[in-house]
C-alpha positions as CSV (number, residue, x, y, z in Angstrom):
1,X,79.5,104.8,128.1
2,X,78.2,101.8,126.8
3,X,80.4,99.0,124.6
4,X,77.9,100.7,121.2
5,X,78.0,104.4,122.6
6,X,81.7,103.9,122.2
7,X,81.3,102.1,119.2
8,X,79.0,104.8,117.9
9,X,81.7,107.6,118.5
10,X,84.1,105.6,117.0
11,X,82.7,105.5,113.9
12,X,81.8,109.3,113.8
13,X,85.2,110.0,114.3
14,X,85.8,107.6,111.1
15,X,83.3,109.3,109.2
16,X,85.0,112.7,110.2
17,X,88.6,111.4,109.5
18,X,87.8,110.1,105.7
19,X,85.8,113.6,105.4
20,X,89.1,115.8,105.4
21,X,90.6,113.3,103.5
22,X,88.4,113.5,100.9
23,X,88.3,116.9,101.3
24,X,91.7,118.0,101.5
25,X,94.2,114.8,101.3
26,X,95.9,112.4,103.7
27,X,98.5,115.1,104.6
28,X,95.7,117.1,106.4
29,X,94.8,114.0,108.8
30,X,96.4,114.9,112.8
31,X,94.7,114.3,115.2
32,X,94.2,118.1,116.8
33,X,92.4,119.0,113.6
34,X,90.2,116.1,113.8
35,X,89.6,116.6,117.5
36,X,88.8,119.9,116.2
37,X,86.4,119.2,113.2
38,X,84.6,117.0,115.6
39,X,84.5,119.4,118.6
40,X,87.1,117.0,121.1
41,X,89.7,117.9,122.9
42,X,92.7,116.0,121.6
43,X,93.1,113.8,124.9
44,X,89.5,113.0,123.9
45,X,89.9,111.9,120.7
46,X,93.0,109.6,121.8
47,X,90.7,107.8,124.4
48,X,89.5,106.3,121.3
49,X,92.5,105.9,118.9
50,X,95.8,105.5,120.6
51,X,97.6,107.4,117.7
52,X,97.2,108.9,113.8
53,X,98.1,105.4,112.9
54,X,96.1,103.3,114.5
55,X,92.6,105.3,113.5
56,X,93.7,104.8,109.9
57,X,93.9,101.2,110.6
58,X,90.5,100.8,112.6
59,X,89.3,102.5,108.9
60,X,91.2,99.7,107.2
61,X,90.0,97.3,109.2
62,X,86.7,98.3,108.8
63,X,86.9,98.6,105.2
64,X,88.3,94.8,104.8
65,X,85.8,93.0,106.8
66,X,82.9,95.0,104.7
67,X,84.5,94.0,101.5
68,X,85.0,90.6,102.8
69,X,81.1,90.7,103.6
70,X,79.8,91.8,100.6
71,X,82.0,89.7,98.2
72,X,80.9,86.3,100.2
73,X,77.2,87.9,99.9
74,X,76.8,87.9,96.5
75,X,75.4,84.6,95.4
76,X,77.8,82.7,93.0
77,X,76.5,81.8,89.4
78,X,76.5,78.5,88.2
79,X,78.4,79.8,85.2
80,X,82.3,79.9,86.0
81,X,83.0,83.1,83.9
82,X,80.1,84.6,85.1
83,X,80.6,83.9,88.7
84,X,84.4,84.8,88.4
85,X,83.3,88.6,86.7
86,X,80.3,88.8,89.8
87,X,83.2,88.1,91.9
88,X,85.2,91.4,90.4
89,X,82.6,93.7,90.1
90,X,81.2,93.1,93.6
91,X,84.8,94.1,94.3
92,X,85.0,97.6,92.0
93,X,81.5,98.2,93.8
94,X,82.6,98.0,97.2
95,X,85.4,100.4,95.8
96,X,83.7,102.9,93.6
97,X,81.1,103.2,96.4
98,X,83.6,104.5,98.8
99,X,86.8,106.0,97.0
100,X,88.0,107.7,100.0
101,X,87.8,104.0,102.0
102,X,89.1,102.8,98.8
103,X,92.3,105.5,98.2
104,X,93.1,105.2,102.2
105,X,92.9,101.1,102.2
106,X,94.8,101.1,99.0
107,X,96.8,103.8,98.0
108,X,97.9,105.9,100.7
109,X,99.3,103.3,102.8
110,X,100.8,100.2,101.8
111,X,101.5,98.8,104.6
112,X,98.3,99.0,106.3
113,X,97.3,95.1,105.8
114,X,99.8,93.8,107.3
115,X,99.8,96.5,109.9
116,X,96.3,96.0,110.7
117,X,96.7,92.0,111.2
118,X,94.6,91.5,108.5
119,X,96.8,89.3,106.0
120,X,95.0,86.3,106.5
121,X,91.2,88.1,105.3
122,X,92.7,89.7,102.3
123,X,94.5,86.2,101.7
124,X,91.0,84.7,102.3
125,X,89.4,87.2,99.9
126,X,92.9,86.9,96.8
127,X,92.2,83.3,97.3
128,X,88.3,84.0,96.4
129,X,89.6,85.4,93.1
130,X,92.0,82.4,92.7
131,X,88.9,79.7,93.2
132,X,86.8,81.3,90.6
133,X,89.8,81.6,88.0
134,X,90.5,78.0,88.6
135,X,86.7,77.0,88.4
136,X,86.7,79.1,84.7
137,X,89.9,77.8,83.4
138,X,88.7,73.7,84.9
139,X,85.3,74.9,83.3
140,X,87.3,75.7,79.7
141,X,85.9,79.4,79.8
142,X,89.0,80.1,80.3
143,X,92.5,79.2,78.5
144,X,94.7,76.6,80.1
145,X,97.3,77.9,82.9
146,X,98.1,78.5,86.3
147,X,95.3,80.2,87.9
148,X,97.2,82.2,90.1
149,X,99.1,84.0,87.1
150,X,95.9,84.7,85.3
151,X,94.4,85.7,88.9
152,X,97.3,88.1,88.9
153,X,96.4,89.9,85.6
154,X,92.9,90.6,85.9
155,X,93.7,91.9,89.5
156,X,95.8,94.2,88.4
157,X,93.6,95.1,85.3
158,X,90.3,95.5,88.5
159,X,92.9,97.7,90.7
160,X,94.4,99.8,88.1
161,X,91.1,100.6,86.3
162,X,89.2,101.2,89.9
163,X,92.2,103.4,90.3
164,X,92.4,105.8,87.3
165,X,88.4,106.0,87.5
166,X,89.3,107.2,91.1
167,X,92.2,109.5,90.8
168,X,92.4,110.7,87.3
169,X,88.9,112.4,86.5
170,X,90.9,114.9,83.6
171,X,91.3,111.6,81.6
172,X,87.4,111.8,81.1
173,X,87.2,107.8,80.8
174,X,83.7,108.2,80.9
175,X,81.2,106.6,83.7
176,X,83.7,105.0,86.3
177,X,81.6,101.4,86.6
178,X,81.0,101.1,82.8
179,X,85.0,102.0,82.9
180,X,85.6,99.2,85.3
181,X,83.0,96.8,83.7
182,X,84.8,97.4,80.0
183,X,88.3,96.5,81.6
184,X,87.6,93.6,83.3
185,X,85.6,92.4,80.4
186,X,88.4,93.0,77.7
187,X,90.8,91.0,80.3
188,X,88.6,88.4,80.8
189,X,88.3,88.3,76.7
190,X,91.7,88.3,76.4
191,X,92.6,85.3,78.9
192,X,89.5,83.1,77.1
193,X,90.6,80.2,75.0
């Protein structure tokens, strides 16, 4: 096969991994069943991932160097705050796009970043978020402090809104991005001079 054949299987078996995820959890991820969703034999499927493990990191890895992508590919607004809440949404719609990526990358294993040798992109991409904070709180759009703490706080506001939009439908918070969008805007309100 050539270098893209094997590329091309790989990301089938990708596509077919985050299906029964979606469909019926993490828990129901071995490799036999995938190997069997996707018509393989098992010795097959590990000609391509060496293990369980290592798939869900090629999907992690994956999934970081898109969200790295599209977050450097948005242009940047002249406007600090402006620029700084681009920056956040560009981040909930790589997320809301994708909530399987986003629930396997985030919440089903927390130790997949450093796992995957990918500390120094999501540092690259933390520090992104720490740039723009600085820029709004230098600009006075935002109130005086360390740009790291406040980086902190509307982090946790964009992962734990993107989160219970994801996971917790029976709450009925309405539209997930309008959700998102409201969050990040009350934080961002709330952390103005």
């Amino acid at each position: 096969m050539t270098p893209e054949e094997v590329h091309e299987v790989r990301r089938r078996i990708l596509r077919e991994a985050a299906s029964i995820v979606e469909e019926e959890g993490i828990g129901a991820l071995s490799m036999r069943y995938l190997a069997s969703n996707l018509g393989m034999t098992v010795g097959n499927l590990y000609r391509y991932f060496t293990s369980r493990q290592d798939m869900i990191l090629a999907y992690f890895s994956v999934g970081m160097s898109e969200l790295y992508e599209q977050v450097q590919a948005r242009e940047v607004s002249a406007d600090p705050l402006k620029a700084l809440r681009d920056l956040t949404m560009s981040y909930a719609d790589f997320a809301l796009s994708d909530p399987v990526r986003y629930r396997l990358m985030f919440l089903e294993d927390s130790h997949a970043t450093r796992n995957a040798g990918l500390i120094q992109t999501v540092t690259d991409a933390y520090g992104e978020f720490i740039r723009r904070t600085a820029a709004a709180i230098e600009a006075g759009v935002l109130a005086p402090g360390e740009a790291k703490q406040k980086t902190d706080i509307i982090w946790a506001a964009l992962h734990g809104s993107i989160t219970l939009a994801i996971t917790a439908p029976e709450m009925d918070l309405g539209d997930p991005q309008e959700f998102v969008e409201r969050t990040i805007d009350t934080i961002l309100n709330g952390l103005s001079p």
